[in-house]
C-alpha positions as a Markdown table, in Angstrom:
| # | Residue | x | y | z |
|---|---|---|---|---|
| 1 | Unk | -17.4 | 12.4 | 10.8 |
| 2 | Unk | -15.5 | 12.6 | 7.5 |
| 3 | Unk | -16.5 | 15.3 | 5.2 |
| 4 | Unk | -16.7 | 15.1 | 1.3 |
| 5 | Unk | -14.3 | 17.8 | 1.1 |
| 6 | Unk | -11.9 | 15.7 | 2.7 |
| 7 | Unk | -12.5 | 12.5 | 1.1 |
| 8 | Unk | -12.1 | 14.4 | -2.0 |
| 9 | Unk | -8.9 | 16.0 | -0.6 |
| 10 | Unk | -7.4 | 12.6 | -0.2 |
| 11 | Unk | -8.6 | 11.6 | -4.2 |
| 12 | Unk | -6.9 | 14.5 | -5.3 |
| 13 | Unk | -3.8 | 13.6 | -3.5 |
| 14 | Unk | -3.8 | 9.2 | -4.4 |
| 15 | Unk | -4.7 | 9.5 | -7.9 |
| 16 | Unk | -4.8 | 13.1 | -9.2 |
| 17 | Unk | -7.1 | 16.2 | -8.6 |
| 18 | Unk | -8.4 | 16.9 | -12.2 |
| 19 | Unk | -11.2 | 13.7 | -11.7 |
| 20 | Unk | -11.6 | 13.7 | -7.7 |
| 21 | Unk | -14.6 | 15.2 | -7.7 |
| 22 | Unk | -16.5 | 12.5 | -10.0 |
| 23 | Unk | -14.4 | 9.8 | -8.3 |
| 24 | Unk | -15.6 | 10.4 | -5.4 |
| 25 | Unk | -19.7 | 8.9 | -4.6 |
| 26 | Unk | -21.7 | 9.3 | -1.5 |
| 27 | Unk | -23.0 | 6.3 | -0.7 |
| 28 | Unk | -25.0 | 7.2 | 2.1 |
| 29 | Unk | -22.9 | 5.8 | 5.3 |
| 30 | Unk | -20.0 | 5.6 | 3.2 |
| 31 | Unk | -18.3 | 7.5 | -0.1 |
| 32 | Unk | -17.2 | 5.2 | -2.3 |
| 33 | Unk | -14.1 | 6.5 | -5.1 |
| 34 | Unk | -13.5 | 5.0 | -8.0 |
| 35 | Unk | -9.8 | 4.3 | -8.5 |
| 36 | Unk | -9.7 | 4.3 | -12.3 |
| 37 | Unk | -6.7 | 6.4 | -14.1 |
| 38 | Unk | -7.4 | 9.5 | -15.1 |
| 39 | Unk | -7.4 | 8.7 | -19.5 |
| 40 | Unk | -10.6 | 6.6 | -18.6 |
| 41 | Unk | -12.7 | 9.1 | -16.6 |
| 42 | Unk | -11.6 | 11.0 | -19.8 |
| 43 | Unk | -13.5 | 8.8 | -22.0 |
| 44 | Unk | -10.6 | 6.4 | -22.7 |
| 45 | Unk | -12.6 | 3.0 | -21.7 |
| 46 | Unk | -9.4 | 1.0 | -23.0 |
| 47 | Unk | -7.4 | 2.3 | -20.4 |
| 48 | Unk | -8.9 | 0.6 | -17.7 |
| 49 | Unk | -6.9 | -1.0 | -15.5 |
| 50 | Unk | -8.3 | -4.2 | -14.1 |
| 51 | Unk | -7.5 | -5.6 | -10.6 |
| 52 | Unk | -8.5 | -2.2 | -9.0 |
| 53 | Unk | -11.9 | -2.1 | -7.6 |
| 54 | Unk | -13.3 | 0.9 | -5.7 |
| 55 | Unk | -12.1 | 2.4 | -2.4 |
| 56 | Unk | -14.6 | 2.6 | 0.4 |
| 57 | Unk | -14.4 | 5.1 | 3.5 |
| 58 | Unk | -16.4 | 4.9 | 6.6 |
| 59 | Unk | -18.1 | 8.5 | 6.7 |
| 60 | Unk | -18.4 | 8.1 | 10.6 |
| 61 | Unk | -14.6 | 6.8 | 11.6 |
| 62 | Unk | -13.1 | 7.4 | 8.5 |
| 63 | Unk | -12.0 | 3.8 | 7.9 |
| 64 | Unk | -11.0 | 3.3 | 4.4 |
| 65 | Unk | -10.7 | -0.2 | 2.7 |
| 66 | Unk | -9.1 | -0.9 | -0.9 |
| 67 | Unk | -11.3 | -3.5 | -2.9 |
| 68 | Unk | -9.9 | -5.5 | -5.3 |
| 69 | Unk | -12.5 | -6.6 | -8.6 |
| 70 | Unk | -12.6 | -10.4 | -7.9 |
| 71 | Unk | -15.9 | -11.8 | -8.1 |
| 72 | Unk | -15.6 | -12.2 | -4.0 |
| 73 | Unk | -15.5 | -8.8 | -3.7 |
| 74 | Unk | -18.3 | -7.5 | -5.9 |
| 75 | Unk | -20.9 | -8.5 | -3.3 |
| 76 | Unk | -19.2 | -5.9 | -1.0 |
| 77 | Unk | -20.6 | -2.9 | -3.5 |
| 78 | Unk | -24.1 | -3.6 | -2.6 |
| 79 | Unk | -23.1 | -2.6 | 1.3 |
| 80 | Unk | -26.0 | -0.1 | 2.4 |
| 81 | Unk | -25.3 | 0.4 | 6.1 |
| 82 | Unk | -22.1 | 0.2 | 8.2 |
| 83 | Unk | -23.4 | -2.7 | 9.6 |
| 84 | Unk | -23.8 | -4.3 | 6.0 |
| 85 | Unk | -20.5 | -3.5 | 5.0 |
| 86 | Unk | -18.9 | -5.2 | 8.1 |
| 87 | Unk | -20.8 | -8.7 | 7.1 |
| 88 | Unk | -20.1 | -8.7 | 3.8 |
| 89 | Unk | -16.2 | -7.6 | 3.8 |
| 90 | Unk | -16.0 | -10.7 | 6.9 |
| 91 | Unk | -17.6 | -12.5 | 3.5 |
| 92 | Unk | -14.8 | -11.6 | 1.0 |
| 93 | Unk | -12.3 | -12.5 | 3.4 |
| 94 | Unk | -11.5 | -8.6 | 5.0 |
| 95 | Unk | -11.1 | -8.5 | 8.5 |
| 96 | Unk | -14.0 | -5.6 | 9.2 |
| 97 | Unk | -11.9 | -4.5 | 12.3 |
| 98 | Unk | -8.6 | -3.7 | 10.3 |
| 99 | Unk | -8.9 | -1.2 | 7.9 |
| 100 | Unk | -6.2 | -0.2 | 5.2 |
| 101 | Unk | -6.0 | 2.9 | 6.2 |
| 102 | Unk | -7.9 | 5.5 | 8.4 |
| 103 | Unk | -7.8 | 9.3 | 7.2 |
| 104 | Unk | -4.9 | 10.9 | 8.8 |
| 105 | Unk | -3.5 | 7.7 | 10.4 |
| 106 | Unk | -3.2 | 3.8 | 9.1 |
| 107 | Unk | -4.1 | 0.7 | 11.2 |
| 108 | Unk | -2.7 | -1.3 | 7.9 |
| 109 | Unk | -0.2 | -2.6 | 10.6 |
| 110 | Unk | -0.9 | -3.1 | 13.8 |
| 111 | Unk | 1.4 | -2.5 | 16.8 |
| 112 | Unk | 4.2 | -5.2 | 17.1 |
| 113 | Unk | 6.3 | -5.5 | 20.6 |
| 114 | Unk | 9.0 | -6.5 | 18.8 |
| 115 | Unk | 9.1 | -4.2 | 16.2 |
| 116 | Unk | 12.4 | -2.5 | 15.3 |
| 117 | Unk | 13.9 | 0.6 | 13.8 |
| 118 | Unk | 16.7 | -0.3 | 11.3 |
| 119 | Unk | 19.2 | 2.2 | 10.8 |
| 120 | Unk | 21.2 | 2.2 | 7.8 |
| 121 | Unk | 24.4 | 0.6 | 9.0 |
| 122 | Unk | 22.4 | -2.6 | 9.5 |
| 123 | Unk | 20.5 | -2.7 | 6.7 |
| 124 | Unk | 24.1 | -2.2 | 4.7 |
| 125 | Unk | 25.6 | -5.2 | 6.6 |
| 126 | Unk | 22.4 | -6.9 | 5.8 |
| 127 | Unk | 22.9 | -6.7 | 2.0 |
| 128 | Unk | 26.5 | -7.3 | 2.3 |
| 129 | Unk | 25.6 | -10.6 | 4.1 |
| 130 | Unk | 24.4 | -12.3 | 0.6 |
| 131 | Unk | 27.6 | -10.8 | -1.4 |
| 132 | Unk | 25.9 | -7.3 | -2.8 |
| 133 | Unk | 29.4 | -5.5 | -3.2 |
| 134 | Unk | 29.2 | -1.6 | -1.7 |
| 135 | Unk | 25.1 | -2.1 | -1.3 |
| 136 | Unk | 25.3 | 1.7 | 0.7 |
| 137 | Unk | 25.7 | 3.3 | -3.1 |
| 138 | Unk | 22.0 | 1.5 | -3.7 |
| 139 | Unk | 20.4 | 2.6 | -1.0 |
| 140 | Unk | 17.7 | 5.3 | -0.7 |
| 141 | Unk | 16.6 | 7.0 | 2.2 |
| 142 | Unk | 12.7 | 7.6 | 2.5 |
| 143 | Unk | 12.1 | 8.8 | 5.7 |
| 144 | Unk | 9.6 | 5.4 | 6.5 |
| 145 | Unk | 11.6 | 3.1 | 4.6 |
| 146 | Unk | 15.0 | 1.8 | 2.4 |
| 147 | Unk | 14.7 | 1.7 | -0.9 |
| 148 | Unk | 17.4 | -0.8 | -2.7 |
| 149 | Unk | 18.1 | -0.7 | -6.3 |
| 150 | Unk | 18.9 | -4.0 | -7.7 |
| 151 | Unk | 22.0 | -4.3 | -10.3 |
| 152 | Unk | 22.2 | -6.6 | -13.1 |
| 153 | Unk | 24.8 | -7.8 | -11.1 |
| 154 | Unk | 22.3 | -8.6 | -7.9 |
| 155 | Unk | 19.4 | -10.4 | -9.8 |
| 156 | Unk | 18.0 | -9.6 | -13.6 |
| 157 | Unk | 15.4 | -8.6 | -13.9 |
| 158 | Unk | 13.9 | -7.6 | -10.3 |
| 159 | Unk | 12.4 | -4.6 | -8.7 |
| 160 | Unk | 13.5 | -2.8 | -6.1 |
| 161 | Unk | 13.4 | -3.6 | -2.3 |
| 162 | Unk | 12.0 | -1.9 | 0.6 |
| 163 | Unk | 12.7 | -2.3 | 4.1 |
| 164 | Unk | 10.5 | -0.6 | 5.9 |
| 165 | Unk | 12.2 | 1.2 | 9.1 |
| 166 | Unk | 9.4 | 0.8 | 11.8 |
| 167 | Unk | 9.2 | -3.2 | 11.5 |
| 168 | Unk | 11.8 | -4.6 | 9.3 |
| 169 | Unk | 9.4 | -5.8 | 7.0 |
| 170 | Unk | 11.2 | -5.9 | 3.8 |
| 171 | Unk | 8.9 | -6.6 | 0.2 |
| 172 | Unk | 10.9 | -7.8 | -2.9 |
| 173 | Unk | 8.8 | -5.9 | -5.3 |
| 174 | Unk | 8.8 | -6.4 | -9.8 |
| 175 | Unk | 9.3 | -4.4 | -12.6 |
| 176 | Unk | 5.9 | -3.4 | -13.2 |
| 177 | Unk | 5.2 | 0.8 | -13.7 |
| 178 | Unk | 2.4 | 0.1 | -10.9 |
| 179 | Unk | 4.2 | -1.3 | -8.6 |
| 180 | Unk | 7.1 | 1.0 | -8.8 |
| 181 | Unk | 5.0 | 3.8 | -8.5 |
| 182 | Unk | 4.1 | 2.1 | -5.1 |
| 183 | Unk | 7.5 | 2.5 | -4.0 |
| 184 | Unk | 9.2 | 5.7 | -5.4 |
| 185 | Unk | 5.5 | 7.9 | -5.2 |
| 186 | Unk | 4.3 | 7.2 | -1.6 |
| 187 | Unk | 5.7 | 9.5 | 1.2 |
| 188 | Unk | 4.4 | 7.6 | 4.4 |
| 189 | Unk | 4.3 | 3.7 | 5.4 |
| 190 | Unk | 0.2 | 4.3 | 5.2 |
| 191 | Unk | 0.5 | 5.4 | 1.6 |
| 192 | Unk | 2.5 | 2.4 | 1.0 |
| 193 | Unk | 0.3 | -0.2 | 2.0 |
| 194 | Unk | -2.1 | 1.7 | 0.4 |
| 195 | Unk | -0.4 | 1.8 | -2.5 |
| 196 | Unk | 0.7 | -1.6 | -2.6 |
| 197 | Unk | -2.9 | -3.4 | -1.8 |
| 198 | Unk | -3.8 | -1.1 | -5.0 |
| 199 | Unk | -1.2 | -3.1 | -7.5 |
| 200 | Unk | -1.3 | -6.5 | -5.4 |
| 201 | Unk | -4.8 | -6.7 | -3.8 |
| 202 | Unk | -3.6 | -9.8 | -2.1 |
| 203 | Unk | -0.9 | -8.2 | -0.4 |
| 204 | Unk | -1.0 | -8.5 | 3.4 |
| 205 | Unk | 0.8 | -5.2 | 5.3 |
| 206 | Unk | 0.8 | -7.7 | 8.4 |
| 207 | Unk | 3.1 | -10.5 | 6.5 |
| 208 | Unk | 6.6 | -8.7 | 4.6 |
| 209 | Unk | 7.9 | -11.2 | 2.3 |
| 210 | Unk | 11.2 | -11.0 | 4.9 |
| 211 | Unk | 12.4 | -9.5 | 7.7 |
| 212 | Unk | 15.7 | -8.1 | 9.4 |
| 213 | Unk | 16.8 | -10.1 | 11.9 |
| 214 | Unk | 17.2 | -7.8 | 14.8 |
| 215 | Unk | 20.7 | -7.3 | 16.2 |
| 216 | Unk | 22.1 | -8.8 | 12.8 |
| 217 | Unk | 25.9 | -9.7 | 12.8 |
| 218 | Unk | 27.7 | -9.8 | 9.3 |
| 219 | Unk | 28.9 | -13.5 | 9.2 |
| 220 | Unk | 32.2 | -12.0 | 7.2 |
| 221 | Unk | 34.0 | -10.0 | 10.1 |
């Protein structure tokens, strides 16, 4: 059973600690917390920022889903009972047995067979593959994942990329604050994908934009 200390805990920790306690809502079987910036829980209503809808976290498993604020989604706020929650999020087109994230662990991406660990080494002779000169200077380590700066000289106007280490998947992400602050702010692949379904609500963890090939060979040598 999840505890409102810890629910507020992880508020605190994904979008600041001076609001987590008002963010955070007990809905009964569920707390719900609000995922507005700070400025508008400080009575700056222009600030909000749209896309975002609430998060919702399964008091009893501690399953957490990120809701976007389409119109689909609304219906999912009216959920009363866990049982209500999983019909209606089957409704807007969540899968009710794959949450996000579960507090402490993620099921955002499920197990995969083939999944790989890429070591630097390949992802450098992955770059160098589409003619990014010295792409090793570019490249920054984050424990879960590869972070690569674009140049002017790789692409104007583009975001960074990251390759996540555990699968491969790599996400070719913009210029945009938010989504930066998806990549360069989140210490865990979890947080990620958390991060990320908060900025793109339609992004699916399971489907990278690309991947690594495994046991990639640099067509140059």
């Amino acid at each position: 059973m999840v505890s409102r200390d810890e629910v507020v805990a992880w508020a605190a920790g994904r979008f600041g600690d001076r609001h987590a306690e008002t963010r955070t809502v007990d809905g009964g079987f569920a707390f719900w917390v609000d995922t507005q910036p700070d400025t508008y829980h400080d009575g700056y209503p222009e600030t909000m920022a749209y896309g975002n809808g609430p998060v919702v976290i399964v008091k009893a498993t501690g399953e957490v889903w990120h809701l976007a604020s389409n119109p689909a989604t609304m219906p999912v706020l009216n959920a009363r009972s866990e049982a209500e929650l999983e019909e209606l999020l089957r409704e807007a087109s969540y899968n009710p047995d794959i949450p996000d994230e579960i507090l402490g662990e993620s099921r955002a991406e499920p197990p995969d067979p083939a999944a790989r660990k890429i070591e630097h080494p390949h992802l450098v002779r992955w770059l160098a593959s589409f003619g990014w000169a010295e792409p090793a200077c570019r490249i920054t380590d984050r424990t879960f994942a590869f972070v690569v700066e674009p140049t002017p000289a790789i692409a104007n106007g583009n975001g960074p990329i990251c390759v996540v280490k555990r699968t491969a998947g790599v996400w070719y992400l913009g210029t945009s604050p938010a989504v930066q602050a998806a990549v360069h702010q989140t210490r865990t692949e979890a947080e990620f994908y958390a991060a990320l379904r908060l900025v793109i609500p339609e992004a699916d963890p399971r489907v990278p934009h690309d991947r690594v090939p495994p046991r990639f060979a640099d067509p140059f040598r």
